[in-house]
FIPAKOL-655750 format. One line per 4 residues: their letters; for each residue y, x, z of N, C-alpha, C. Coordinates in nm, 3 decimals. Atoms other than C-alpha are relative to their C-alpha. Layout:
# FIPAKOL-655750
A = Y:X:Z:Y:X:Z:Y:X:Z  ... $
This chain:
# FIPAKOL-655750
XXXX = 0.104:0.079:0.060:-1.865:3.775:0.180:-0.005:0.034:-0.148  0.026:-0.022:0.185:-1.998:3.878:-0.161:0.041:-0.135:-0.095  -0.033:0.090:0.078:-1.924:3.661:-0.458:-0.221:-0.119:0.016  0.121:0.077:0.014:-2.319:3.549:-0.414:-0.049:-0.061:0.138 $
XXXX = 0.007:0.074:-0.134:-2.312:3.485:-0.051:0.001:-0.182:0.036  -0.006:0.106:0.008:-2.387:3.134:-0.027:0.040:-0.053:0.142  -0.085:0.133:-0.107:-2.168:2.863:0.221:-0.004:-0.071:-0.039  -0.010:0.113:0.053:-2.147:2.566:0.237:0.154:-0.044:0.069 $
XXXX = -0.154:0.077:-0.063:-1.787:2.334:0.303:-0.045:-0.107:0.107  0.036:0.081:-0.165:-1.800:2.202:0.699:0.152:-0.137:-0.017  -0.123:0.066:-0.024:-1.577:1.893:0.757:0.080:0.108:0.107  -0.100:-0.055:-0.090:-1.248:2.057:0.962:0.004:-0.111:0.114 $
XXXX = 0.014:0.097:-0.167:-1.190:1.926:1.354:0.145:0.014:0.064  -0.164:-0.028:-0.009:-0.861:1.876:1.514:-0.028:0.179:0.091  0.010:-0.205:-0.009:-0.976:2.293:1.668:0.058:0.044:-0.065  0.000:-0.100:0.068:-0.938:2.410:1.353:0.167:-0.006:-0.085 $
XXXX = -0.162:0.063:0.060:-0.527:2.235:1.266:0.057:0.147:0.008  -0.100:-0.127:0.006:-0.365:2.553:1.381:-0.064:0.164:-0.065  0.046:-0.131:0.100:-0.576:2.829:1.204:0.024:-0.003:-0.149  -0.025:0.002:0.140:-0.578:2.607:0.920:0.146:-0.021:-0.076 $
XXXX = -0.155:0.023:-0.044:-0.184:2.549:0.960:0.046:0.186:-0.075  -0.040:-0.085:0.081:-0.213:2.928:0.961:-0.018:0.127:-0.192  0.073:-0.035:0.082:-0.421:3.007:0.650:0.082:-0.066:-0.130  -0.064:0.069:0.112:-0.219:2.763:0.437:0.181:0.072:-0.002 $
XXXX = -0.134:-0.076:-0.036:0.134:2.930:0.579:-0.027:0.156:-0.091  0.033:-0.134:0.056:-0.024:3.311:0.482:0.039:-0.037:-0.134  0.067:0.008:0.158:-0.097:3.218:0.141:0.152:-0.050:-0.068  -0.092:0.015:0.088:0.237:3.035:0.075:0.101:0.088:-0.009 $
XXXX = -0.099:-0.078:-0.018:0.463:3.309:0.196:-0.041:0.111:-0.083  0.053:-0.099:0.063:0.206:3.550:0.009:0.087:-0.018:-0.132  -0.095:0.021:0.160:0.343:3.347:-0.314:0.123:0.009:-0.013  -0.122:-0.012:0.003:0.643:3.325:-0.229:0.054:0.150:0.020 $
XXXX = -0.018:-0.173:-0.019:0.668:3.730:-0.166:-0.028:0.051:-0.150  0.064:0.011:0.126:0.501:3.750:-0.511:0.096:-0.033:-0.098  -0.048:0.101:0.086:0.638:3.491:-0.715:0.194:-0.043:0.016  -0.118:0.075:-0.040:0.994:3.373:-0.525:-0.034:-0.095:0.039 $
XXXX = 0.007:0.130:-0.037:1.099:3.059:-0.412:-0.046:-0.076:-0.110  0.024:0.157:0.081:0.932:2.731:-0.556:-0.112:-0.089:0.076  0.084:0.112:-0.057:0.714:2.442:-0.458:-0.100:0.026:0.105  0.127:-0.078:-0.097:0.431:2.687:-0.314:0.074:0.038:0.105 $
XXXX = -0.082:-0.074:-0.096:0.664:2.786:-0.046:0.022:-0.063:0.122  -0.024:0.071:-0.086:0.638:2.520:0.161:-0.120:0.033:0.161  0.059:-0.061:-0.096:0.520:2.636:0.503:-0.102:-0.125:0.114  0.108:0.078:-0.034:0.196:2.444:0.669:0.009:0.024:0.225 $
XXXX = 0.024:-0.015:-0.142:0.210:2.299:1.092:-0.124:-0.063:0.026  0.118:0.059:-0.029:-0.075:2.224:1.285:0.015:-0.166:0.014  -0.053:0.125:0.002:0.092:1.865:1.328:-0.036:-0.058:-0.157  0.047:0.026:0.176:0.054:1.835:0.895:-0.101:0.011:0.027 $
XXXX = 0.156:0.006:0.023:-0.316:1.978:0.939:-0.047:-0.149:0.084  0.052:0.114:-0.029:-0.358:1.706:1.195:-0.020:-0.129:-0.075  -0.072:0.119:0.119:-0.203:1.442:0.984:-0.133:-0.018:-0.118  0.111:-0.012:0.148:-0.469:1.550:0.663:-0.101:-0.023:0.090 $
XXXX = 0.128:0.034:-0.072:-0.741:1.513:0.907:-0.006:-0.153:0.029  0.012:0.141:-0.010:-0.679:1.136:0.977:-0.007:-0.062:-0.118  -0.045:0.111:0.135:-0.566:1.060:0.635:-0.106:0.058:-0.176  0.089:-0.058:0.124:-0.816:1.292:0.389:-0.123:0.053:0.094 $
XXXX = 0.136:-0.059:-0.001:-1.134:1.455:0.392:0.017:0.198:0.034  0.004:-0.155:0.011:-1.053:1.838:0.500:-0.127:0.104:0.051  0.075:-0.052:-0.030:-1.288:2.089:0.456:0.038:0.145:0.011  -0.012:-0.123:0.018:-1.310:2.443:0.513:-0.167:0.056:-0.028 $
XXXX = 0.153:-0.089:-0.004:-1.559:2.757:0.437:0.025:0.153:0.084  0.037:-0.129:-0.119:-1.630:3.026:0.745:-0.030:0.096:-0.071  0.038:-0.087:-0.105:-1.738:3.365:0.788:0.005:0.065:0.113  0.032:0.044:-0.170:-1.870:3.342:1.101:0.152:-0.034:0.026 $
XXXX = -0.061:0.101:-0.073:-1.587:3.252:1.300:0.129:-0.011:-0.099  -0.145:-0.022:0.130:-1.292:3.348:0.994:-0.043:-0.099:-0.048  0.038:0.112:0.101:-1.192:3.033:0.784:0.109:0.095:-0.103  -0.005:-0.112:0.170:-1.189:3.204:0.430:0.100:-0.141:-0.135 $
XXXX = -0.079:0.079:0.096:-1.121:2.895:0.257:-0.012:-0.138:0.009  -0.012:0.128:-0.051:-1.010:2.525:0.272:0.048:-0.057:-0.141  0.004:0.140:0.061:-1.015:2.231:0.081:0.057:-0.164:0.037  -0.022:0.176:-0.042:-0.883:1.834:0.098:-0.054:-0.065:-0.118 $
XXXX = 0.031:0.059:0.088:-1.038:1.576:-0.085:0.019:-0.127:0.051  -0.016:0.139:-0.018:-0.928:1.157:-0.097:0.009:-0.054:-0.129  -0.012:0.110:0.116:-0.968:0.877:-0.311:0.135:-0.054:-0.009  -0.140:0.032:0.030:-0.624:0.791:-0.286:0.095:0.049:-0.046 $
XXXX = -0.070:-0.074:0.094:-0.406:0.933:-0.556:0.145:0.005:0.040  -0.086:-0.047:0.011:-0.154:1.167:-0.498:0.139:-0.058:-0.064  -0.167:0.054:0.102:0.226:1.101:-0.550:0.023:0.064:-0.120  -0.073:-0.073:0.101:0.273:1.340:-0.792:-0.128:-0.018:-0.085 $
XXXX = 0.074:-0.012:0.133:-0.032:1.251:-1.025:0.014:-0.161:-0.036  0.001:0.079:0.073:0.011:1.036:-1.305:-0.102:-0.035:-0.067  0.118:0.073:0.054:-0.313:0.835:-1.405:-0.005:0.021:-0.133  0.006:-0.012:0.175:-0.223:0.825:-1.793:-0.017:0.083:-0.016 $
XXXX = -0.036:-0.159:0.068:-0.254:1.181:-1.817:-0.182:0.019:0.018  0.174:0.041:-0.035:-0.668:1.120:-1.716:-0.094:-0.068:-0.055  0.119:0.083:0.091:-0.960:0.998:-1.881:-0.039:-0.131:0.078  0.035:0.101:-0.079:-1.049:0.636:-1.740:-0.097:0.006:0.071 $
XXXX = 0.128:0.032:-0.082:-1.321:0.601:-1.480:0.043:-0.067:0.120  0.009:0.089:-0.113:-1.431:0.405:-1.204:0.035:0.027:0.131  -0.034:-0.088:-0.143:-1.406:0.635:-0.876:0.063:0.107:-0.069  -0.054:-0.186:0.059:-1.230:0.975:-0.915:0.073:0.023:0.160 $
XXXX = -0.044:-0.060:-0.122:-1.147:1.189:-0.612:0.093:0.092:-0.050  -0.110:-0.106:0.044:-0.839:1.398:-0.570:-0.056:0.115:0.077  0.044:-0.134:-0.055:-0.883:1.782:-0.492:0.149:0.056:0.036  -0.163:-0.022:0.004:-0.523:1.885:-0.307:-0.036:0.109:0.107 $
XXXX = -0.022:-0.059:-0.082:-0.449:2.189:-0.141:-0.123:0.113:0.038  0.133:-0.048:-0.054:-0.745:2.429:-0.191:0.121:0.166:-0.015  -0.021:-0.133:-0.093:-0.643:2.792:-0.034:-0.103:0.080:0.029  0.079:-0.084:-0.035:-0.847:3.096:0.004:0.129:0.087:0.080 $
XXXX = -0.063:-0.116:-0.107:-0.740:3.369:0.274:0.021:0.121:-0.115  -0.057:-0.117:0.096:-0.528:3.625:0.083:-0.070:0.131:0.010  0.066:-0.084:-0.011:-0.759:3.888:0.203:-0.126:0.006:-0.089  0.145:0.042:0.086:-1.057:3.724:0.019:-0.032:-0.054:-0.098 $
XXXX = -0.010:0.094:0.144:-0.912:3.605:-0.271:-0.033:0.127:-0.110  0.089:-0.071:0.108:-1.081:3.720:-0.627:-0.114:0.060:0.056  0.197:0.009:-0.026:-1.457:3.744:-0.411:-0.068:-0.113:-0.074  0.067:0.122:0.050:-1.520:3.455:-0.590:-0.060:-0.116:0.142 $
XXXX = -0.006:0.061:-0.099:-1.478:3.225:-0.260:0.097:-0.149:-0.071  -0.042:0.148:0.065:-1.284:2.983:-0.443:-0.069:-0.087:-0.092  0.101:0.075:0.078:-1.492:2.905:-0.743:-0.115:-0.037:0.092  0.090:0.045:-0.111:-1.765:2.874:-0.454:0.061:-0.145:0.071 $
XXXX = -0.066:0.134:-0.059:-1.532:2.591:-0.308:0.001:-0.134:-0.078  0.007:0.116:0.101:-1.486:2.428:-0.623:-0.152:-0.076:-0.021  0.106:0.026:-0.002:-1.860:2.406:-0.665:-0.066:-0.052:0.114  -0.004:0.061:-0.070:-1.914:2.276:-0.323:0.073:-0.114:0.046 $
XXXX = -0.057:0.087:0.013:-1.653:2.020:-0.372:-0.049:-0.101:-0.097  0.090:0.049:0.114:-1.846:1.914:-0.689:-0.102:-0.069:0.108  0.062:0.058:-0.145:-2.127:1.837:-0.430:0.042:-0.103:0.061  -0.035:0.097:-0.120:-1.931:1.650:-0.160:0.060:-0.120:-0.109 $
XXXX = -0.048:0.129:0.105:-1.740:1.419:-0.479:-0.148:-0.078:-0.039  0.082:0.087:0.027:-2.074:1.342:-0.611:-0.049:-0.080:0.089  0.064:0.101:-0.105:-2.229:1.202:-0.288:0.128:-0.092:0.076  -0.117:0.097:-0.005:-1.884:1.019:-0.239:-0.020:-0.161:0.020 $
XXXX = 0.016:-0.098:0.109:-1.994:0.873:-0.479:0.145:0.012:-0.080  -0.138:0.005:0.074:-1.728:0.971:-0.775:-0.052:0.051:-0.148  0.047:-0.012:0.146:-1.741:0.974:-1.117:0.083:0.135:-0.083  -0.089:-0.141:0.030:-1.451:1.307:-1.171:0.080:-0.001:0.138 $
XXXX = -0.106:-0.077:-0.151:-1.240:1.511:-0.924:0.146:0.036:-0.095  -0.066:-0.056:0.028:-0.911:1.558:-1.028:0.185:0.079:0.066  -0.103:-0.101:-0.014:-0.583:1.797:-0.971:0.081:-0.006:-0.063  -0.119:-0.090:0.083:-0.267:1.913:-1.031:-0.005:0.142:0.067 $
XXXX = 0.018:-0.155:-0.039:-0.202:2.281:-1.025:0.157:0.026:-0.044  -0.147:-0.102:0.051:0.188:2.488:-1.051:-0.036:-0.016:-0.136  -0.008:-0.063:0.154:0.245:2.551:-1.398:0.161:0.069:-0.005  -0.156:-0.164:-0.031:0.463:2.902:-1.310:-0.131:0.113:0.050 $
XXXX = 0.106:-0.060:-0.019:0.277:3.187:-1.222:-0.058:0.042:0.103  0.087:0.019:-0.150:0.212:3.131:-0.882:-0.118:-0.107:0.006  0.088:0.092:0.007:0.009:2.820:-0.995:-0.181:0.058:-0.041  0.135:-0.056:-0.002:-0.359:2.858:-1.025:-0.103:-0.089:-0.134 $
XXXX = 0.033:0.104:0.102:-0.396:2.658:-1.381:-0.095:0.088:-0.080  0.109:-0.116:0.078:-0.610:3.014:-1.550:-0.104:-0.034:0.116  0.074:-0.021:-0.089:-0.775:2.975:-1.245:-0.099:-0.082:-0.046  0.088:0.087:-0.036:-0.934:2.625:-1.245:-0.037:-0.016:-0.198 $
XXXX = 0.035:-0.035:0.140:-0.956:2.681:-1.661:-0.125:0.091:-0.007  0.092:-0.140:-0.036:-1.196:3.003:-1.583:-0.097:-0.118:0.030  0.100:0.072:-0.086:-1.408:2.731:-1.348:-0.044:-0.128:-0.071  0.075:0.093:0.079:-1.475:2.498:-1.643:0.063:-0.183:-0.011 $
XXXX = -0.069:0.096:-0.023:-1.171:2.285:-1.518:0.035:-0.088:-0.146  -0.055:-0.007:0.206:-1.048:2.028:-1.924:0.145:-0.046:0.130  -0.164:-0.007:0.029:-0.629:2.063:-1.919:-0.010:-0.148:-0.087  0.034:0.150:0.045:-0.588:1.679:-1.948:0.203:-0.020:-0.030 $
XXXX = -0.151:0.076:0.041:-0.164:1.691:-1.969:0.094:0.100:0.091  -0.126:-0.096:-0.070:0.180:1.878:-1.852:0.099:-0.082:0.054  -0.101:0.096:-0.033:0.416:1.692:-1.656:0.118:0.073:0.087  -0.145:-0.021:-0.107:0.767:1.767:-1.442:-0.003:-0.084:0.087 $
XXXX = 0.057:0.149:-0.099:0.719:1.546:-1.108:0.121:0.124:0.109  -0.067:-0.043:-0.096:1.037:1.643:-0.905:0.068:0.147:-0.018  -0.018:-0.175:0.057:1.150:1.968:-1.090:-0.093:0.099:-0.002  0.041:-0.079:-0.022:0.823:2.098:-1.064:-0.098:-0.006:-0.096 $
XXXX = 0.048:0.026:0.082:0.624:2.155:-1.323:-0.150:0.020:-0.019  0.060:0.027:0.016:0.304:2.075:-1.337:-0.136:-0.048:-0.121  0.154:0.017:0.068:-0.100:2.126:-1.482:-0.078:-0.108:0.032  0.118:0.116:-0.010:-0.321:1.819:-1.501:-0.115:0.063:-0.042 $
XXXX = 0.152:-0.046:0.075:-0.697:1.877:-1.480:-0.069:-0.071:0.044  0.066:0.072:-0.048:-0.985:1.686:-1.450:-0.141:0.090:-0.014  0.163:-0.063:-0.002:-1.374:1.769:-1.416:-0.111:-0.096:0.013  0.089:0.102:-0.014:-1.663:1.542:-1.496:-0.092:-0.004:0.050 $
XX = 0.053:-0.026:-0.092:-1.909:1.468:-1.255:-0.178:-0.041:-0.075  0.094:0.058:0.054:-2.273:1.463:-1.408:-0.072:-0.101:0.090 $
């Protein structure tokens, strides 16, 4: 898929637990082959994908029948993010766990995700989306910086060290 190829993000179905089980597995062993051991390393079952399907919003993005790239989004804030580190508002959605297929990463399939996540937060509705990201260089904190992400705070949450970002929703 070109970087201009337009998709859109489908809700995920319990079908799609074990592809997306393996798409999230690829990617962490990729980092971890890369990078070493750390936080990204943690290996994804279709039992977890099920789990995010009852308890978040998971989306993915196809070609044709390949899932390229996946997304979770919930209003219910993450263990590991700390509110003070965030600008106040009324709604705010979390963005956890977005993954592109290591084959298709740098097509610009991710910033495409982010921008279709923008989308699905606003009709929520939500007033910002926000994240944590690694802060090591398996993390993806240049990444969501590049995509217009503001660097709202740095924290340690379990030995791991951690990018705060937020994104305002016009």
């Amino acid at each position: 898929m070109p970087d201009s190829a337009p998709f859109s993000l489908q809700p995920a179905t319990a079908e799609d637990a074990g592809p997306l089980a393996a798409l999230h597995t690829v990617v962490a062993d990729c980092l971890t082959n890369k990078h070493g051991r750390g936080p990204w390393s943690s290996r994804s079952t279709g039992k977890g994908v099920l789990h995010a399907l009852r308890t978040l919003r998971v989306f993915l993005a196809r070609e044709g029948a390949e899932i390229v790239g996946t997304l979770r989004l919930t209003t219910k804030k993450p263990w590991a993010i700390d509110t003070n580190y965030f600008s106040p508002c009324t709604r705010a959605v979390y963005l956890l766990g977005l993954a592109v297929a290591q084959a298709r990463q740098n097509q610009g399939i991710g910033r495409q995700c982010l921008e279709e996540a923008k989308q699905v937060a606003r009709a929520w509705p939500a007033d910002a989306i926000r994240l944590d990201a690694y802060d090591a260089e398996a993390g993806a904190g240049a990444f969501y910086t590049r995509c217009g992400w503001a660097e709202v705070g740095r924290v340690v949450y379990r030995k791991a060290p951690l990018i705060c970002f937020e994104l305002w929703l016009e």
